[in-house]
N, C-alpha and C positions, 0 to 999 in steps of 0.2 A: 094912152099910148106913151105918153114923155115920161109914166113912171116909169115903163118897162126899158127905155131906152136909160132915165136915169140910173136903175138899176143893170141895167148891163154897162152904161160905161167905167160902174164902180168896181162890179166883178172883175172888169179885165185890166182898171188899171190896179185893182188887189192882186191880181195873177202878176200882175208885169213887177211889184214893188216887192213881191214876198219873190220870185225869182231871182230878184237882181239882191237882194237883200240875205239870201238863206246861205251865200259864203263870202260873209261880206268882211275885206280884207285878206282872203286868202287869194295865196297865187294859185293856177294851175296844178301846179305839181302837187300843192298841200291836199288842193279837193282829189288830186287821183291818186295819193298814196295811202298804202293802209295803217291804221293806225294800233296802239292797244284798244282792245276792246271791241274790233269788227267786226270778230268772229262769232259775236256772241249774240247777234240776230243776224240770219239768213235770210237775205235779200230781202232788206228792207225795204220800203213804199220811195220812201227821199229822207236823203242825208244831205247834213248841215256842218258846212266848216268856217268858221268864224277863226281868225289870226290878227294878228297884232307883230308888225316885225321890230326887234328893240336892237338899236344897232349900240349894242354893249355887247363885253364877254359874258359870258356866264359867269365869270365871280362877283363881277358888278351887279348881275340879274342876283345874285343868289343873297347879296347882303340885301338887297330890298326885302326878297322875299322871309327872310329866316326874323324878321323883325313883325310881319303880320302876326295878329293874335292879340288876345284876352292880355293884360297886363304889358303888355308890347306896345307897339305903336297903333294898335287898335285893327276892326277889323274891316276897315276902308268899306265901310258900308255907312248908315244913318243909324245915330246913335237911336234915333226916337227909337226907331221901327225895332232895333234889336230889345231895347229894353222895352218896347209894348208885351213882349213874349216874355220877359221878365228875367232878361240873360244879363242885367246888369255888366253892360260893355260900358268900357270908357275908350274915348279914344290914344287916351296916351296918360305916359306912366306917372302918377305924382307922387 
């Protein structure tokens, strides 16, 4: 009997953590607006919105981003894990 309860109180608190987790940092507004790309499955099972809000312009977002990449400032990931796959990244340019 205590597995069965062990097991049910892991289910429910998996239900309560993947709920509270699956738009995590988004506002309201972000989970109920549509996005690119909605239209292209028809009433899906459950959608996920994940946000991050960055209180800059977008020219400041945009020099961060235009510097990602191979020969750049690298690709903000784990060097190991890229070059296990044998994509020879470095993190930054010498």
């Amino acid at each position: 009997m205590k597995k069965f309860a062990a097991v049910g109180a892991g289910v429910l608190v998996a239900g309560i953590a993947r709920a509270r987790l699956r738009n995590w940092g988004s506002t309201r507004e972000e989970i109920d607006a549509t996005h690119p790309g909605d239209d292209l499955v028809a009433g899906p099972v459950t959608a996920t919105t994940y946000a991050v809000t960055v209180e800059a312009t977008a020219d400041v977002v945009w020099t961060w981003l235009v510097q990602i990449g191979q020969d750049r400032g690298g690709m903000y990931s784990y060097e190991w894990l890229e070059n296990l796959f044998r994509l020879d990244i470095r993190g930054c340019v010498t």
